[in-house]
C-alpha positions in Angstrom: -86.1 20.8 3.4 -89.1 19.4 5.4 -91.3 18.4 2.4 -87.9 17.3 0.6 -87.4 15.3 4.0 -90.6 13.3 3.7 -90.6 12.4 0.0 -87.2 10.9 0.7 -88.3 8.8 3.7 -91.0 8.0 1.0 -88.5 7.1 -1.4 -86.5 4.6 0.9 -90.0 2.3 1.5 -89.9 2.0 -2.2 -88.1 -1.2 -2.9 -86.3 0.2 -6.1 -85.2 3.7 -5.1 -85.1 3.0 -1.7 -81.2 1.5 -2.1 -80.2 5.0 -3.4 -80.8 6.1 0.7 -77.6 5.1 2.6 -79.0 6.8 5.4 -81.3 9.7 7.0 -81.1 11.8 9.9 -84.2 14.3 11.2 -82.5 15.4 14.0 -80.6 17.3 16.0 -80.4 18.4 12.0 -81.7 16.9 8.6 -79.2 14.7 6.5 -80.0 12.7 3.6 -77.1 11.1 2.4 -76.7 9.1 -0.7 -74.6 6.2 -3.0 -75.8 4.3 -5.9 -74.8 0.6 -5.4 -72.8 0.1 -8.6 -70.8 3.3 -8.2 -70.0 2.2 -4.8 -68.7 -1.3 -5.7 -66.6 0.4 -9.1 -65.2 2.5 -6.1 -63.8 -0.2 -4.0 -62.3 -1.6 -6.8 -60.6 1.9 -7.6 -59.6 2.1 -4.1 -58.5 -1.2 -3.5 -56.1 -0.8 -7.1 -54.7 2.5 -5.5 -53.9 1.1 -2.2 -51.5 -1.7 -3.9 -50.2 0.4 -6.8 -48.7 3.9 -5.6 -48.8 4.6 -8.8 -51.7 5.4 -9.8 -53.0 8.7 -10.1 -55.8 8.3 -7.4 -57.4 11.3 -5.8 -60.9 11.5 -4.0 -62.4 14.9 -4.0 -65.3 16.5 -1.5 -66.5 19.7 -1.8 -70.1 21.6 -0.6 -71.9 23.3 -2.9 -75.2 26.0 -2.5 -75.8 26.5 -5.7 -77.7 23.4 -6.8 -81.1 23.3 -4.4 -82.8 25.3 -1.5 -79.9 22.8 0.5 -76.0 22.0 0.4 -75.1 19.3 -1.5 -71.8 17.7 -0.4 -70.3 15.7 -3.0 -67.7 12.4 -2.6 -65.9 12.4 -5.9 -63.0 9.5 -7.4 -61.0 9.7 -10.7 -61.8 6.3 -12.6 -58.3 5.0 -13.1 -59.6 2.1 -15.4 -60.8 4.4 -18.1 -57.7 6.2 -20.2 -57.7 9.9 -18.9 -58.5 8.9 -15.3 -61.9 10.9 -15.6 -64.2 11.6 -12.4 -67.2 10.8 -11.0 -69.4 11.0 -8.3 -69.3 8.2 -5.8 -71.8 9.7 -2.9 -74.0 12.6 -1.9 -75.3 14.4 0.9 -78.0 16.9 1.4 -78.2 18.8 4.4 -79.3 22.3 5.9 -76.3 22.9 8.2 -72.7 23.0 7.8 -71.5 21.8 11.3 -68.4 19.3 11.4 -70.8 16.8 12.7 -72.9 16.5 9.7 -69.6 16.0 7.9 -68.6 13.5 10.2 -72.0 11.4 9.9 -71.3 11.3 6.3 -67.8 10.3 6.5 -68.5 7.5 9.1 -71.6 6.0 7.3 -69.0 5.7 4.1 -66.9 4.1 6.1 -69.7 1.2 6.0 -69.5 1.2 2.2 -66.5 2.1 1.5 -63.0 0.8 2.0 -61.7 4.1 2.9 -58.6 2.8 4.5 -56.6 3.1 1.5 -56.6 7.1 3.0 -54.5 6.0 5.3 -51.6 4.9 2.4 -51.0 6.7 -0.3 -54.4 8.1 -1.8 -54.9 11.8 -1.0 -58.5 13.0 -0.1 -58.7 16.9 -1.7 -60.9 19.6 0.7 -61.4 23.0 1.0 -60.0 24.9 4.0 -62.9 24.7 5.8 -62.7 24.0 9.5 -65.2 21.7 10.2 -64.7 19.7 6.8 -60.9 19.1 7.9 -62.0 18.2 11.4 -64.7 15.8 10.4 -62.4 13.5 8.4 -59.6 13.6 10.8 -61.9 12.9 13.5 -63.0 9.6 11.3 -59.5 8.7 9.8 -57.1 10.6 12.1 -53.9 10.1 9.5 -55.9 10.9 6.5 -53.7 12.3 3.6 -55.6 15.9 3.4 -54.6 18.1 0.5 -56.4 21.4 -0.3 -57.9 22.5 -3.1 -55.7 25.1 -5.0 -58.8 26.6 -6.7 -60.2 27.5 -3.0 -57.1 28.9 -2.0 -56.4 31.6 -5.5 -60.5 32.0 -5.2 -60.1 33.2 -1.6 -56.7 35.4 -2.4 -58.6 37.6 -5.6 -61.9 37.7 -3.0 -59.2 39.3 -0.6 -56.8 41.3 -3.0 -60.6 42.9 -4.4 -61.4 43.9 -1.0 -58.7 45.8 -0.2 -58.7 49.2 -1.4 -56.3 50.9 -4.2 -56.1 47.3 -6.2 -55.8 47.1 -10.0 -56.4 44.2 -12.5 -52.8 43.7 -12.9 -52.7 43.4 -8.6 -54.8 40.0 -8.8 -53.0 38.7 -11.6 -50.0 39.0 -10.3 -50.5 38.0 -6.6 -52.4 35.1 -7.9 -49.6 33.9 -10.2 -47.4 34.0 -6.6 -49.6 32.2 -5.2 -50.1 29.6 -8.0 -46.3 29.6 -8.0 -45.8 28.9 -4.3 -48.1 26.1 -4.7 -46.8 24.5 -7.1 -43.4 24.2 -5.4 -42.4 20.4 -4.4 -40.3 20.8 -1.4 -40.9 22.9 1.5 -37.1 24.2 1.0 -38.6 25.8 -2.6 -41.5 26.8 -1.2 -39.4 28.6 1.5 -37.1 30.2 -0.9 -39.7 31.3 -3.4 -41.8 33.2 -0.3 -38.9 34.9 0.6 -38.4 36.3 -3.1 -42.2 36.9 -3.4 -42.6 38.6 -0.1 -39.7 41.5 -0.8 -42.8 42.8 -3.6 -46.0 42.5 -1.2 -48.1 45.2 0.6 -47.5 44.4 4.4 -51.3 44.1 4.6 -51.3 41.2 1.8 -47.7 39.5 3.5 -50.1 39.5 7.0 -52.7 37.9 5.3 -51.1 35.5 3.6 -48.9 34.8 6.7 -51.8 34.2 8.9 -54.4 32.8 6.5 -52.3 30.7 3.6 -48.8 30.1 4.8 -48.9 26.9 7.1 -51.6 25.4 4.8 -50.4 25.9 1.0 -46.7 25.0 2.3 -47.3 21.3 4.4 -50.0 20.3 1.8 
């Protein structure tokens, strides 16, 4: 990411690219991170909207992905609640080479420069995976954030487990994940509660474990 590093710092000299660069780090790791003005002014519109209408079917969205460049790309993403059909788009980027908590934090705190993020705080959720240092970043930034987790992570991560285990069939994943997608979709903890209890009586003890120490807490508060 070196070279990559020092066409960027490059890039922010020039006067017309260089407002894409919110800000760079070289060290104690390598961070780029990223906005484009005029999606950063749409979204404090979109935020400020959702923080005095409830209403409004608001979510922001950050995930980490591997699969793009040689680097991670983190990704800050808002639904456009002006446009019918509420679709997304991407508000902010990062690059960087590590995955620690504190280069989520640096991004999180230098969008809280360009962002009006309070709205967090209220009634707008901010979806995550269940990754550690993601959750501990953004709490350490906005401590009463409203954290919700992505249910895509959390089926992904039960067929990765259920294919794993030895002796499982097709018909094994699609039916734990429909439990699972079930569970989920539950609205109060009382029905999540009774429909664990019904599920439960049909699982392997190996898969009620896992589930019990690695899903339970987080699929039924969020």
């Amino acid at each position: 990411m070196r070279c990559d590093i020092f066409s960027l710092i490059e890039m922010g000299r020039n006067k017309e690219l260089g407002c894409f660069i919110l800000k760079y780090v070289t060290t104690p790791y390598e961070v780029v991170i990223l906005a484009e003005p005029k999606m950063l002014k749409l979204a404090n519109k979109l935020l400020k909207e959702a923080a005095n209408d409830p209403r409004l079917p608001q979510l922001i969205t950050y995930d980490t992905t591997f699969e793009l460049v040689d680097v991670y790309v983190s990704a800050l993403v808002l639904r456009n609640t002006f446009v019918e059909g509420d679709p997304i788009f991407p508000v902010a980027f990062m690059l960087h080479e590590r995955k620690f908590a504190e280069v989520h934090k640096e991004f999180f705190w230098t969008l809280h420069q360009h962002l009006d993020l309070s709205s967090l705080e209220c009634n707008v959720p901010l979806c995550v995976d269940r990754e550690r240092g993601i959750t501990a970043a953004i709490l350490s930034v906005f401590p009463k954030a409203n954290l919700v987790y992505c249910w895509n992570h959390i089926l992904q991560h039960v067929k990765t487990w259920i294919k794993a285990s030895t002796g499982r069939t097709t018909d094994d994943v699609t039916v734990l994940r429909k439990h699972i997608s079930t569970l989920l979709e539950q609205t109060t903890e009382r029905d999540f509660d009774e429909k664990y209890e019904e599920f439960q009586d049909t699982w392997t003890q190996s898969f009620k474990s896992y589930v019990k120490q690695n899903l339970k807490g987080d699929m039924r508060t969020r």
